[in-house]
Backbone as CSV, one residue per row, in Angstrom:
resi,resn,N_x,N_y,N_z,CA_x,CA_y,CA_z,C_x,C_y,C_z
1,UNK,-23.257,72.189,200.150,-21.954,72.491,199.556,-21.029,73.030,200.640
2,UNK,-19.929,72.395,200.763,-18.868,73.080,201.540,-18.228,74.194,201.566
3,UNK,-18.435,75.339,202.503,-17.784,76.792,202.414,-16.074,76.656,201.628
4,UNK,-16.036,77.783,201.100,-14.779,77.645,200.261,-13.944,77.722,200.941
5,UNK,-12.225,77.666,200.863,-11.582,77.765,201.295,-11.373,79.129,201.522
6,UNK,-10.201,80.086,202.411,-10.764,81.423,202.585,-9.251,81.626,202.435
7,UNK,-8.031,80.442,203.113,-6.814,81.530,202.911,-5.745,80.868,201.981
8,UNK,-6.179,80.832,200.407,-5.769,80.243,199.812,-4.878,78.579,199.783
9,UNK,-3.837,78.884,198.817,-3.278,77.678,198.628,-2.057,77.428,200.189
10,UNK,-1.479,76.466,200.645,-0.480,76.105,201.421,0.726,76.985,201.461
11,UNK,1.204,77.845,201.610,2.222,78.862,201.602,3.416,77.470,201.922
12,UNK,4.249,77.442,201.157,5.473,75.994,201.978,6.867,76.751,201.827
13,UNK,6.933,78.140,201.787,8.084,78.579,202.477,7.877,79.708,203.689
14,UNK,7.009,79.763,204.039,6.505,80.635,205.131,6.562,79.521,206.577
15,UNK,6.881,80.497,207.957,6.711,79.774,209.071,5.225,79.845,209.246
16,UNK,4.606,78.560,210.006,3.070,79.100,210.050,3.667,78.018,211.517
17,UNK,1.957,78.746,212.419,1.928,78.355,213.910,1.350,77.253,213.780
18,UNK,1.713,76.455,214.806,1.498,75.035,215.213,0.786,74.778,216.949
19,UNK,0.526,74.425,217.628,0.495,73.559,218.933,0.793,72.042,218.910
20,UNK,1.892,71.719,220.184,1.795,70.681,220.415,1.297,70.490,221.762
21,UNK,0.426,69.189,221.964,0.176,68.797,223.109,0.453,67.892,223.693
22,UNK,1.024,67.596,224.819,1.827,65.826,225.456,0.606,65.779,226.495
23,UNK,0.268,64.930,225.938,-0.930,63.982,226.984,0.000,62.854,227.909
24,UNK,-0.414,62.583,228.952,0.057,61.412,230.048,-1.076,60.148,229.659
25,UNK,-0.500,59.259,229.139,-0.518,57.672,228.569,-0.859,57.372,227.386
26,UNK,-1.366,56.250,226.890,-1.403,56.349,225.442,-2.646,56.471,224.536
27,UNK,-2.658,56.986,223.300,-3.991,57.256,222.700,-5.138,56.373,222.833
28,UNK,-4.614,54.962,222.624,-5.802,53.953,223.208,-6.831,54.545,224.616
29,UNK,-5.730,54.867,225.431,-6.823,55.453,226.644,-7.009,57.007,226.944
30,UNK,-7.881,56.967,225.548,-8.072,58.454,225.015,-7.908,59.610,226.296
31,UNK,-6.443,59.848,226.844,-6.368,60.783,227.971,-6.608,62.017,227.590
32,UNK,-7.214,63.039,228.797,-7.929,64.419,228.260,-6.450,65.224,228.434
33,UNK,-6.560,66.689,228.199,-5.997,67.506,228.567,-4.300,67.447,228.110
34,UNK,-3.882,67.712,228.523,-1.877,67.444,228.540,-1.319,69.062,228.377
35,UNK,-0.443,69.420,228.703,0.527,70.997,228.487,1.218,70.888,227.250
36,UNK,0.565,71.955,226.866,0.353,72.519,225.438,1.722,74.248,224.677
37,UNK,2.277,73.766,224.036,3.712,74.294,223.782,3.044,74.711,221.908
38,UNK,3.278,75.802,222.210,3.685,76.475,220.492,4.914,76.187,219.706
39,UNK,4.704,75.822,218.377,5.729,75.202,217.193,5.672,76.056,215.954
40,UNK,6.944,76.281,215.278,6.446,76.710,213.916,7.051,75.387,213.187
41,UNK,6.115,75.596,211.925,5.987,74.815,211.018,6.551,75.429,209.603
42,UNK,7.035,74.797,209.064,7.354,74.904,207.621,7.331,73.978,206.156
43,UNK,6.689,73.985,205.559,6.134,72.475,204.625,7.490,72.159,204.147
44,UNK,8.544,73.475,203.356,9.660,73.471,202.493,11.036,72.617,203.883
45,UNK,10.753,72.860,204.992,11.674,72.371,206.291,11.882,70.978,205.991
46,UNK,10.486,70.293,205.870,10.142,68.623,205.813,9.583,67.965,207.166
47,UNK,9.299,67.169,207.353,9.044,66.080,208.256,10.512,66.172,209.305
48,UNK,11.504,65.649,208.848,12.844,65.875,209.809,13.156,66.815,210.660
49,UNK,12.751,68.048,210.049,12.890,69.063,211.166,11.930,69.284,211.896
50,UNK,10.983,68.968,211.523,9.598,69.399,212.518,10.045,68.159,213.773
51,UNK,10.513,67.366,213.605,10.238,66.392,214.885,11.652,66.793,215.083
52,UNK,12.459,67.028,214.686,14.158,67.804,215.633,13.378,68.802,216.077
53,UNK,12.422,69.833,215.987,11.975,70.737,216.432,11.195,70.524,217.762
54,UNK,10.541,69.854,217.508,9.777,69.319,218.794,10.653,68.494,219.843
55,UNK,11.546,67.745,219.228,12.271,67.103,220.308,12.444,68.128,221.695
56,UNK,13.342,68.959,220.969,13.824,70.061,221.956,12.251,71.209,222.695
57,UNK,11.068,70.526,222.240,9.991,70.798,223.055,10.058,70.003,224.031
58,UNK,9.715,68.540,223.770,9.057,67.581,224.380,9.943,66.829,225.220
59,UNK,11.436,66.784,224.710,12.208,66.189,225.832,11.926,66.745,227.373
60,UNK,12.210,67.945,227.383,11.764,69.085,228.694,10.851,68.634,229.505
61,UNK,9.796,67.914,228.657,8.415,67.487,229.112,8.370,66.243,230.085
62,UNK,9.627,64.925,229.837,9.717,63.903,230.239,9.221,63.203,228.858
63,UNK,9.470,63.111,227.672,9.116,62.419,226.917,10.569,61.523,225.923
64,UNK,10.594,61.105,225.427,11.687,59.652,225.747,11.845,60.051,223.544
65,UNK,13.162,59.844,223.015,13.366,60.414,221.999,12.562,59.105,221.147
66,UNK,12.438,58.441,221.379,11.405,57.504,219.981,9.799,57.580,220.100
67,UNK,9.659,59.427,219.823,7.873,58.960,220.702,7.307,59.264,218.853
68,UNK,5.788,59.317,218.832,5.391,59.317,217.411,4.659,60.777,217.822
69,UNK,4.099,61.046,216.432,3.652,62.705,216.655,2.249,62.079,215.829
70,UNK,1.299,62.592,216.317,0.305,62.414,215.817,-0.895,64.236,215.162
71,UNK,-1.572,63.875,214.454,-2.011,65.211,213.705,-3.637,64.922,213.880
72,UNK,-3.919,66.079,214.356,-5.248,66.063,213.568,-5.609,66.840,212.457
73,UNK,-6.383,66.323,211.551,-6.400,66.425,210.193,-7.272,67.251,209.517
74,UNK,-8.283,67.467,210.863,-10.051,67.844,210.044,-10.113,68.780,211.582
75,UNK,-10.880,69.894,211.887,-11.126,70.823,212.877,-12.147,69.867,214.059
76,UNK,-12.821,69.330,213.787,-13.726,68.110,214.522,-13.511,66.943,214.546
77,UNK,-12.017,66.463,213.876,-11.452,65.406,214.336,-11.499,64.758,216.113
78,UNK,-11.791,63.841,216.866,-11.965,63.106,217.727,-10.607,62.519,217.871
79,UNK,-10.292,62.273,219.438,-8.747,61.774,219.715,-8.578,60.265,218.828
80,UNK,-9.460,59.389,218.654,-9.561,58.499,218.058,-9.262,58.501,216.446
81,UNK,-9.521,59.830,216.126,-9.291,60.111,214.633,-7.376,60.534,214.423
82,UNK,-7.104,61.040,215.132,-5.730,61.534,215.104,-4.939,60.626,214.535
83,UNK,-3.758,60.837,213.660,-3.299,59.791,212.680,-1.869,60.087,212.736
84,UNK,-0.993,58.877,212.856,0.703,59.092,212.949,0.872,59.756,211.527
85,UNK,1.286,61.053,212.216,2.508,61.457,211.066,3.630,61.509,210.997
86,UNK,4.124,61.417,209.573,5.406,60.499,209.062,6.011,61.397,207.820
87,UNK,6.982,60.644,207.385,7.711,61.825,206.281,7.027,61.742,205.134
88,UNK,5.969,61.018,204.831,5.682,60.541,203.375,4.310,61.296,203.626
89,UNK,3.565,61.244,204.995,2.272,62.147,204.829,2.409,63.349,205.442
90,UNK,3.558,63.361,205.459,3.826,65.607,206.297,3.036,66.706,205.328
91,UNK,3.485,66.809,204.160,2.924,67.497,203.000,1.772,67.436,202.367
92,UNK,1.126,66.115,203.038,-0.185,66.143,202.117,-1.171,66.458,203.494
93,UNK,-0.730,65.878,204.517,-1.835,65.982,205.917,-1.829,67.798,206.001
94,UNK,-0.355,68.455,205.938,-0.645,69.777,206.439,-1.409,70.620,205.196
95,UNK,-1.356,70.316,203.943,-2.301,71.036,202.926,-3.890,70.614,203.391
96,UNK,-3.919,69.129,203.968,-5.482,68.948,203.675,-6.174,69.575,205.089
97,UNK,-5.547,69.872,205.961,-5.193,70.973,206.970,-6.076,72.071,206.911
98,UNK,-4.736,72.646,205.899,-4.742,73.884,205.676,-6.282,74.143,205.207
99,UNK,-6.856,73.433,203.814,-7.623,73.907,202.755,-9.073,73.495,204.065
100,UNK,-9.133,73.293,205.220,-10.362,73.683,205.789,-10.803,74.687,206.798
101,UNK,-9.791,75.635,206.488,-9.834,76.475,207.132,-10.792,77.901,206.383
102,UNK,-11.981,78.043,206.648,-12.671,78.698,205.818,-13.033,80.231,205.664
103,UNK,-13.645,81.325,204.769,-13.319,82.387,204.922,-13.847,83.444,206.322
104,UNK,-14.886,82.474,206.908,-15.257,83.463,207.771,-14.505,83.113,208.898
105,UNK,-13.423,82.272,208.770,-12.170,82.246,209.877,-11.165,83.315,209.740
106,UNK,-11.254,83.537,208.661,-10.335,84.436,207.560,-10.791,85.905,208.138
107,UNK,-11.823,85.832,207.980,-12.334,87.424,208.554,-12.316,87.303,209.968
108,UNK,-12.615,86.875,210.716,-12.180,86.785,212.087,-11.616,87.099,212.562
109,UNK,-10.139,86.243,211.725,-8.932,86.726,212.530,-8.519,87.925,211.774
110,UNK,-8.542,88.633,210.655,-8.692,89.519,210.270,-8.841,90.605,211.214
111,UNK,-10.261,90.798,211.538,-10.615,91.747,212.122,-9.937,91.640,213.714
112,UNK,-8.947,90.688,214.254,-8.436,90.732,215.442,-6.791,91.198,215.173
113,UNK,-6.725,91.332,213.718,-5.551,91.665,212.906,-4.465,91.010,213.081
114,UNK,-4.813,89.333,212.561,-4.231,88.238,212.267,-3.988,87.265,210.714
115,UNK,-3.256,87.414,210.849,-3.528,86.187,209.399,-3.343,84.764,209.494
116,UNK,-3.729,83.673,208.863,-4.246,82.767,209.166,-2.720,82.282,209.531
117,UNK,-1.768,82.311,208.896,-0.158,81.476,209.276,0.189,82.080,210.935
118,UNK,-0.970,82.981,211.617,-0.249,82.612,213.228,-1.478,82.450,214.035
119,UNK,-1.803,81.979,213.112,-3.440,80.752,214.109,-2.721,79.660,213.922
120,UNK,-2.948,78.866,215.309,-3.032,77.904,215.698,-3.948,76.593,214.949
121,UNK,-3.650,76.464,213.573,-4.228,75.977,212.821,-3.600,74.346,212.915
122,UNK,-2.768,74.139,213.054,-1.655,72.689,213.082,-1.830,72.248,214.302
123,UNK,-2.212,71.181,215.095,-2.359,70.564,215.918,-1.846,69.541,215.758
124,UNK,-0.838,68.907,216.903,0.400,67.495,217.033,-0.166,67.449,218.499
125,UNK,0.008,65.543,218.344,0.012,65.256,219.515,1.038,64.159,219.810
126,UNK,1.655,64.600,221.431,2.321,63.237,221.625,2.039,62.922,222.933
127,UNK,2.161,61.504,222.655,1.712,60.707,224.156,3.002,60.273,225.091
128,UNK,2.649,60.014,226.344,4.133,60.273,226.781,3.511,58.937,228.111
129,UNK,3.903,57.822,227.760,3.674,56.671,228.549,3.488,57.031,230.184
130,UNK,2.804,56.392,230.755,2.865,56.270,232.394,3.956,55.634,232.648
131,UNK,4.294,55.590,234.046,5.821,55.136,234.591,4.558,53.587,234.936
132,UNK,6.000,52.733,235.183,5.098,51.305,234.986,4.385,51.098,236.689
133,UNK,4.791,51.632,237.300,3.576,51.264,238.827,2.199,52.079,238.198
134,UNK,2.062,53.711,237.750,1.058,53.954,237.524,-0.171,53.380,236.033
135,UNK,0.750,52.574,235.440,0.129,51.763,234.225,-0.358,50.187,235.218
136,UNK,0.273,49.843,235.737,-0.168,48.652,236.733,-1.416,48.808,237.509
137,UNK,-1.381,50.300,238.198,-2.655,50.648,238.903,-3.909,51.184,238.458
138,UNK,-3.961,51.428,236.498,-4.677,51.639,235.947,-5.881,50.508,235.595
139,UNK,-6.508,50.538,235.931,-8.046,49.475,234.909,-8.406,49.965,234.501
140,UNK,-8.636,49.010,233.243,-9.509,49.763,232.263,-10.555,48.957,232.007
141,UNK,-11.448,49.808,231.272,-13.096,49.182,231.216,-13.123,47.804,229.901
142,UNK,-14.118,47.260,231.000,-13.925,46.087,230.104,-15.080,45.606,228.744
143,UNK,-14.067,46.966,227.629,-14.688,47.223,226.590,-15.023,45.554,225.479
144,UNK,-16.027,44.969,224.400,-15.828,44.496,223.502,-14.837,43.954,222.969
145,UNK,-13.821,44.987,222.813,-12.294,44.818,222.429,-11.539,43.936,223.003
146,UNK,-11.698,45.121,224.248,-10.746,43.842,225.481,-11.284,42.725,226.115
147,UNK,-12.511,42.516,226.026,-12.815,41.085,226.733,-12.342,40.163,225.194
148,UNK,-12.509,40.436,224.078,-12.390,39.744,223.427,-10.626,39.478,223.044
149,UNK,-9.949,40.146,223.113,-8.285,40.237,223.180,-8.002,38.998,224.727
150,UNK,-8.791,39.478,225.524,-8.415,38.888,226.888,-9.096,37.348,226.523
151,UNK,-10.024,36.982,225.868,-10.389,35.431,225.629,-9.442,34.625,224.937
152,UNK,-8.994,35.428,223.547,-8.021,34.677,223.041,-7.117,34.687,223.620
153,UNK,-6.049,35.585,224.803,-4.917,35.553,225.282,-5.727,34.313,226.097
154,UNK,-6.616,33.911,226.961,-6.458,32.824,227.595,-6.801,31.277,227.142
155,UNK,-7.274,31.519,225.912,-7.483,30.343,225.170,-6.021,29.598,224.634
156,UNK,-5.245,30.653,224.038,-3.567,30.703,223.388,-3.503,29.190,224.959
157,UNK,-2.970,30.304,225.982,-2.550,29.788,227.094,-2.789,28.428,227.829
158,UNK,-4.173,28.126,227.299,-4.913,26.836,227.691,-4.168,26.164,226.913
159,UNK,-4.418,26.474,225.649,-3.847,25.205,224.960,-2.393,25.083,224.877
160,UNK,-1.558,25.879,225.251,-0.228,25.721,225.775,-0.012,24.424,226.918
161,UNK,-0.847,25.086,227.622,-0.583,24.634,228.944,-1.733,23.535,229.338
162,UNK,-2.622,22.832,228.251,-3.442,21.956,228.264,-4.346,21.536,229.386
163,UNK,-4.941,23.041,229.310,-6.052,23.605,230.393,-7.245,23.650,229.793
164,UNK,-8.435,22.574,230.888,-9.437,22.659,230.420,-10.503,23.293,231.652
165,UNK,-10.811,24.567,231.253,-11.597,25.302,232.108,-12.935,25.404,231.768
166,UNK,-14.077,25.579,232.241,-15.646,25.717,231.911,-16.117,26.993,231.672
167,UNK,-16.975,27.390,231.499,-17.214,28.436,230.878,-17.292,29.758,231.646
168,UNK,-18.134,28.859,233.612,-18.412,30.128,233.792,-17.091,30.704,234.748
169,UNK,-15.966,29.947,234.476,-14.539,30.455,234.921,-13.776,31.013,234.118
170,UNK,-14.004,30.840,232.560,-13.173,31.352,231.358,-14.207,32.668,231.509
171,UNK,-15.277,33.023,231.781,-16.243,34.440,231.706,-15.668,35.413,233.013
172,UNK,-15.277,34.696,233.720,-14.885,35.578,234.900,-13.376,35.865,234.231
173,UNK,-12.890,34.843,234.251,-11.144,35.156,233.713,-11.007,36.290,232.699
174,UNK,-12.069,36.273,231.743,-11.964,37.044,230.280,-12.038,38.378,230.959
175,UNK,-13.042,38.823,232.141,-13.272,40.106,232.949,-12.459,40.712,233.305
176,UNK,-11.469,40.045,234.360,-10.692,40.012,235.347,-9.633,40.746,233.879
177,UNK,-8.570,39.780,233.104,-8.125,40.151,232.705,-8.379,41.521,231.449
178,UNK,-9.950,41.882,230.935,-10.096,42.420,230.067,-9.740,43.983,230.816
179,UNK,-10.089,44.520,232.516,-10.095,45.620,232.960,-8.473,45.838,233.190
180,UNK,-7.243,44.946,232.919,-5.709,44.732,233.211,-5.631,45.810,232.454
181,UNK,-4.582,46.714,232.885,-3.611,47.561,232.022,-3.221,47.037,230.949
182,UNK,-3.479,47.391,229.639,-2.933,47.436,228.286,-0.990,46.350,228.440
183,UNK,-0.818,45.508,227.828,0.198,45.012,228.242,0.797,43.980,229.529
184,UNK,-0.554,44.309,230.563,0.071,43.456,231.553,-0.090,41.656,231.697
185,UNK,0.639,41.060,232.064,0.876,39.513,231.917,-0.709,39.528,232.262
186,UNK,-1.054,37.726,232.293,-2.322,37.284,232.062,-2.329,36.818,233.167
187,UNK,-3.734,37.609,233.816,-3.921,37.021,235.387,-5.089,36.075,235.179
188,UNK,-4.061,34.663,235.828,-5.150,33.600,236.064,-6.187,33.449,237.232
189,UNK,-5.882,34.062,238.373,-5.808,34.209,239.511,-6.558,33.145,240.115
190,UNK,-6.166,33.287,241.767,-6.534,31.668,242.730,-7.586,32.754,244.051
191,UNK,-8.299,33.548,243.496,-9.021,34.516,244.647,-10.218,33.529,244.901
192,UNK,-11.044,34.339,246.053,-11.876,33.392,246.024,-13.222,33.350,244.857
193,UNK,-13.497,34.463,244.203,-14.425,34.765,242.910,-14.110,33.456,241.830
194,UNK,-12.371,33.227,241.626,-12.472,32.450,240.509,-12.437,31.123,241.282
195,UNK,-12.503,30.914,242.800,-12.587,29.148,242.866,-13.975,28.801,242.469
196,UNK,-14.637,30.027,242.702,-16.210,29.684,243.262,-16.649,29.405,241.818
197,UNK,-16.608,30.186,240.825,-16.235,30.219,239.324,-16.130,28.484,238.653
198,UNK,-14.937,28.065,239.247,-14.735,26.792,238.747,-15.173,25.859,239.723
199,UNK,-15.784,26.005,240.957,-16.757,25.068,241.420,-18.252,24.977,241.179
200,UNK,-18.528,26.104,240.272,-19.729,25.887,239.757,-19.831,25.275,238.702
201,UNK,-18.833,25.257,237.697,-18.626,24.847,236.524,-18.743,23.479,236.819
202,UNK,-17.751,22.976,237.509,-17.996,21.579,238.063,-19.624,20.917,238.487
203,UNK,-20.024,22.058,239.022,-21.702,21.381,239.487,-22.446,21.381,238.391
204,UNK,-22.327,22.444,237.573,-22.686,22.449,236.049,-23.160,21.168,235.470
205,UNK,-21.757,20.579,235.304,-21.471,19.708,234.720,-22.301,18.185,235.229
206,UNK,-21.835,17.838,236.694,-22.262,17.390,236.976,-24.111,17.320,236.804
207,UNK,-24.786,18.420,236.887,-25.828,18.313,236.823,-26.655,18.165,235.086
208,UNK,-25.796,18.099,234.323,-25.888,18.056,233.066,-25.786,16.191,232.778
209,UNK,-24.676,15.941,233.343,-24.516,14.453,233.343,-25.211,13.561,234.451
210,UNK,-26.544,14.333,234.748,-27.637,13.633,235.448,-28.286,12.862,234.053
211,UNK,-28.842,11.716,234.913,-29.638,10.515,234.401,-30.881,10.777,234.003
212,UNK,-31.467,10.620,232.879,-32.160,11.305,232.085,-33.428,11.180,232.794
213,UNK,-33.712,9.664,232.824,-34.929,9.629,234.001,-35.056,10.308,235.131
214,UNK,-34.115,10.541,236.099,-34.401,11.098,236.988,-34.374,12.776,236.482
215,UNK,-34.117,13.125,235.814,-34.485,14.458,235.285,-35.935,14.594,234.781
216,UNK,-36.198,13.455,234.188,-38.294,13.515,233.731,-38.698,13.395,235.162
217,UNK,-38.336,12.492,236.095,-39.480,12.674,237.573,-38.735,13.732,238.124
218,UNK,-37.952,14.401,238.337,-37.833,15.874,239.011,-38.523,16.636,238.347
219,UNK,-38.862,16.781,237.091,-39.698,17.714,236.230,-40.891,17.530,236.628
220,UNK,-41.530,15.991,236.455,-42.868,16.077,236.801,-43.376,15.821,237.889
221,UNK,-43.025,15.820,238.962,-42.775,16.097,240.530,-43.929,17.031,241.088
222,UNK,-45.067,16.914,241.292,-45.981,17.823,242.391,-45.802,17.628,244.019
223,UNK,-46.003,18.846,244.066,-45.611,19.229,245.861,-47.081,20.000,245.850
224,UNK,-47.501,19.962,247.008,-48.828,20.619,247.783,-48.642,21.456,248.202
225,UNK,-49.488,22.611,248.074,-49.477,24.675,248.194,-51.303,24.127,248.930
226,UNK,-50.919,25.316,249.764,-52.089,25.607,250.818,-52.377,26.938,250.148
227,UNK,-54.140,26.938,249.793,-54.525,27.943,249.419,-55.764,28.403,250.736
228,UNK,-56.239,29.441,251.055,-56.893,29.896,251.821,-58.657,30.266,250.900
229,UNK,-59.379,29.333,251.010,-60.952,29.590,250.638,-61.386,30.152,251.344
230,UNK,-62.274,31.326,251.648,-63.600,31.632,252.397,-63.030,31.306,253.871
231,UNK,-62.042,31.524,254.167,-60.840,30.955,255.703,-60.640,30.229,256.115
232,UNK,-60.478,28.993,254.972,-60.268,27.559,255.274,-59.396,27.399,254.234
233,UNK,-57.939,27.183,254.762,-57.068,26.569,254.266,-57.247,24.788,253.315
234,UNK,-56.848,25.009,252.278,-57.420,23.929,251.512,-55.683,23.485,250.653
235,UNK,-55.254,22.793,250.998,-53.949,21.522,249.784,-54.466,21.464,248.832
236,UNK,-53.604,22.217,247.878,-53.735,21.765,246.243,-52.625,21.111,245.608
237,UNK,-53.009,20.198,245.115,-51.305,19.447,244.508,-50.959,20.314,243.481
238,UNK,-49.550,20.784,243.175,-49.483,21.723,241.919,-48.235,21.062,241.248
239,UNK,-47.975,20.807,239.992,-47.057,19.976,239.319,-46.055,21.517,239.475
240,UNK,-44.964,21.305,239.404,-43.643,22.125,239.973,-43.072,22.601,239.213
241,UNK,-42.752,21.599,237.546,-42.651,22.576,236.679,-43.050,23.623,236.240
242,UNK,-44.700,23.468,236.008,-45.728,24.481,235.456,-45.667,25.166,236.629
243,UNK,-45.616,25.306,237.659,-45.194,26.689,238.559,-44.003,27.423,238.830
244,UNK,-42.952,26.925,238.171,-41.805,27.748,237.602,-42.157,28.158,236.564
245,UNK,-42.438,27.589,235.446,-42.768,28.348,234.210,-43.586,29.302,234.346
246,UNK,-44.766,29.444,234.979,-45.711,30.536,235.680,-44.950,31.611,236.320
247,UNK,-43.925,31.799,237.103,-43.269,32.233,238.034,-41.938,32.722,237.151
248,UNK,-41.665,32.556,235.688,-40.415,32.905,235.409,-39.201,32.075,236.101
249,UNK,-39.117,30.867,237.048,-38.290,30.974,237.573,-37.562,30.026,236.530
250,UNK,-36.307,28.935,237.022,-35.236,28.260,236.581,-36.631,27.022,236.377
251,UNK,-36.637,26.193,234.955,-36.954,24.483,235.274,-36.022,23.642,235.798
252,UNK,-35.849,24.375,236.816,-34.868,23.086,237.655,-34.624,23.583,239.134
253,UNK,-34.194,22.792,240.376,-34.162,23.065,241.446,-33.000,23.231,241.482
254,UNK,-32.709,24.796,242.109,-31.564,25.641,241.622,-30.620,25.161,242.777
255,UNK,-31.140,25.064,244.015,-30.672,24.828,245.630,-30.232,23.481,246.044
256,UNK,-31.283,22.523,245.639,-31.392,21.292,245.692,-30.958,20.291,244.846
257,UNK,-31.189,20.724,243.547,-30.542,19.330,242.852,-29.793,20.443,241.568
258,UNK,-29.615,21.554,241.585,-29.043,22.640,241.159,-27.420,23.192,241.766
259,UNK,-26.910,23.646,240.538,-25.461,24.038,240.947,-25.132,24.093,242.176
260,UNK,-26.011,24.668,243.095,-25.366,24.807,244.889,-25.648,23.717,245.391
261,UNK,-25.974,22.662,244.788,-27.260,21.479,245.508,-25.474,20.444,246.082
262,UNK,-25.433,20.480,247.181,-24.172,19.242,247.827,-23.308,19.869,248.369
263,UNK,-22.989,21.356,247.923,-21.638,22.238,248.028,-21.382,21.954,249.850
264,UNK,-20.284,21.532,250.063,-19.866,21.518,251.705,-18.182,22.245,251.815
265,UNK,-18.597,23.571,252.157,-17.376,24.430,252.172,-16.517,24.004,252.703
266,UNK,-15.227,23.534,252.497,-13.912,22.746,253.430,-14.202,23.357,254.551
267,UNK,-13.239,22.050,255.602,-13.590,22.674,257.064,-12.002,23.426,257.117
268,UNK,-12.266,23.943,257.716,-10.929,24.831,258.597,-10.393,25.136,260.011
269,UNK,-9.267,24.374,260.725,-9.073,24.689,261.362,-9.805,25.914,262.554
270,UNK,-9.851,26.014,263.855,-10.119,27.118,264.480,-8.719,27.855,264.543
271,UNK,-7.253,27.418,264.436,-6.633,27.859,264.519,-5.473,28.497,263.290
272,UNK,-6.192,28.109,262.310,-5.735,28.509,261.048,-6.681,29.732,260.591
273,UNK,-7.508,29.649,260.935,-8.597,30.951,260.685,-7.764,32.051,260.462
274,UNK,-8.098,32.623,259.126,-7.360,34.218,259.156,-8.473,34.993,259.125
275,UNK,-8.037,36.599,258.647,-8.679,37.775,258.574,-8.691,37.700,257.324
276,UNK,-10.508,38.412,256.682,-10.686,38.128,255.285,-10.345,39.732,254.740
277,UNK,-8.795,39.694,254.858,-8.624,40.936,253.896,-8.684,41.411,252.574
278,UNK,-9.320,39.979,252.056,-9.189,40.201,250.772,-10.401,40.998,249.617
279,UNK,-11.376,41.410,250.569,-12.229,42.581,250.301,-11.885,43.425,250.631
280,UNK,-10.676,43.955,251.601,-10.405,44.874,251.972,-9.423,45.430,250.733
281,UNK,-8.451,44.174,250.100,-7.348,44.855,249.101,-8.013,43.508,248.316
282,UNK,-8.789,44.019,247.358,-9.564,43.056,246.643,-8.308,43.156,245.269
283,UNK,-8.068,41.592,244.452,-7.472,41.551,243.218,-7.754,42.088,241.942
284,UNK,-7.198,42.479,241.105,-8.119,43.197,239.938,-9.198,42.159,239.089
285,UNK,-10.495,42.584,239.427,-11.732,41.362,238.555,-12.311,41.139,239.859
286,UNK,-11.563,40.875,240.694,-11.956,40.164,242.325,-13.136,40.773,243.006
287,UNK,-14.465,42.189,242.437,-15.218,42.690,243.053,-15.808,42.141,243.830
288,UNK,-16.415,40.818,244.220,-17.365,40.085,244.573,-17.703,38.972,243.803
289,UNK,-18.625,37.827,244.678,-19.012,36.462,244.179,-19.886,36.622,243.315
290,UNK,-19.713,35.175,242.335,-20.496,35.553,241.354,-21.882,35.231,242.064
């Protein structure tokens, strides 16, 4: 059973204490901490004045006059739980507030010779955007959410632009773009991670649209392993499949008649040769080959 309530009903012509807090970027990227400003509150005031009230907090702060105020509702509410408040839920969010505030809070502050209307019982939050270079230089993790937001933004785009990409270049792309700042355009990018990406896809393919026969004699294909008896090296023929399957490895020759199997890296000039800075100022997704 839930402890009772301890300091009665909602007082709604009394000032009671508030905190607001302005966090730097937006609730999605649940930011910690932010500078924290005392408010009074009044239920009988309304919704209108509480945010004219805060304005003249939060402008001071660098915060821009169309921002939203958000509440938490419950004492163990999570930044994720915090909920826009508005004129239609001002009165019911700050009673359901109020009524969990329980009696041995009541005695507490009591005995520090307080009453509950100048505890810090009301908690607002507002978020106050990054300037756009530091939202650009942000990545973010490339949650469920966002790889999956980032597939359909590049699927939309394909079929705009009647792009047919393979899979294991749409998996890198979905990455690349899922760690992008919230909002930023859709990076297709030409680094070297995503050529390599869509030149495998290509070998993929190709090796898929191998000739069926010659896929049964590469399978059943024995090569000779030297085993050592009593210190006499002895040839055993061993069929090649059943020693990948033994071995965990790929049924197929990964090197040889496998995705890398032909690859001849363009030639290049000696005098076009650059410096590979591009591990040095790597692209966002760009960590390394797949």
């Amino acid at each position: 059973m839930p402890p009772p309530n301890g300091a009665g009903d909602l007082p709604e012509d009394r000032d009671l204490t508030g905190v607001v807090t302005v966090k730097k970027g937006n609730i999605e990227e649940n930011p910690r901490r932010g500078e924290r400003k005392n408010i009074t509150v009044k239920v009988s005031d309304g919704f209108p004045v509480l945010k004219a009230r805060m304005e003249g907090i939060v402008q001071g702060m660098g915060v821009q006059n169309n921002f939203l105020i958000y509440f938490k509702r419950t004492k163990t509410a999570v930044q994720s739980d915090y909920g826009e408040m508005h004129e239609a839920n001002f009165a019911e969010w700050l009673r359901m507030r109020w009524s969990k505030i329980t009696a041995t809070e009541v005695t507490r502050w009591a005995e520090e010779g307080k009453s509950p209307e100048q505890m810090e019982v009301f908690k607002f939050f507002v978020y106050k955007p990054r300037n756009c270079r530091q939202r650009l230089s942000q990545l973010r993790r490339a949650t469920q959410a966002n790889m999956a937001d980032a597939r359909e933004r590049l699927r939309e785009h394909d079929i705009v632009h009647g792009i047919a990409r393979g899979p294991i270049e749409r998996a890198h792309l979905a990455v690349t773009n899922a760690r992008r700042p919230e909002g930023a355009p859709l990076e297709l990018g030409n680094d070297n991670t995503t050529t390599q990406a869509r030149r495998l896809d290509v070998m993929q393919q190709e090796m898929q649209n191998e000739d069926e026969q010659a896929a049964v004699a590469r399978n059943n294909e024995y090569r000779p392993i030297t085993f050592k008896f009593n210190g006499t090296d002895m040839e055993v023929e061993v069929k090649i499949q059943s020693l990948r399957a033994a071995l965990g490895l790929p049924l197929y020759d990964l090197f040889q008649n496998g995705v890398f199997h032909g690859y001849q890296h363009e030639t290049v000039a000696r005098d076009e040769d650059e410096n590979d800075d591009e591990h040095e100022n790597p692209q966002p997704g760009a960590v390394g080959a797949l």
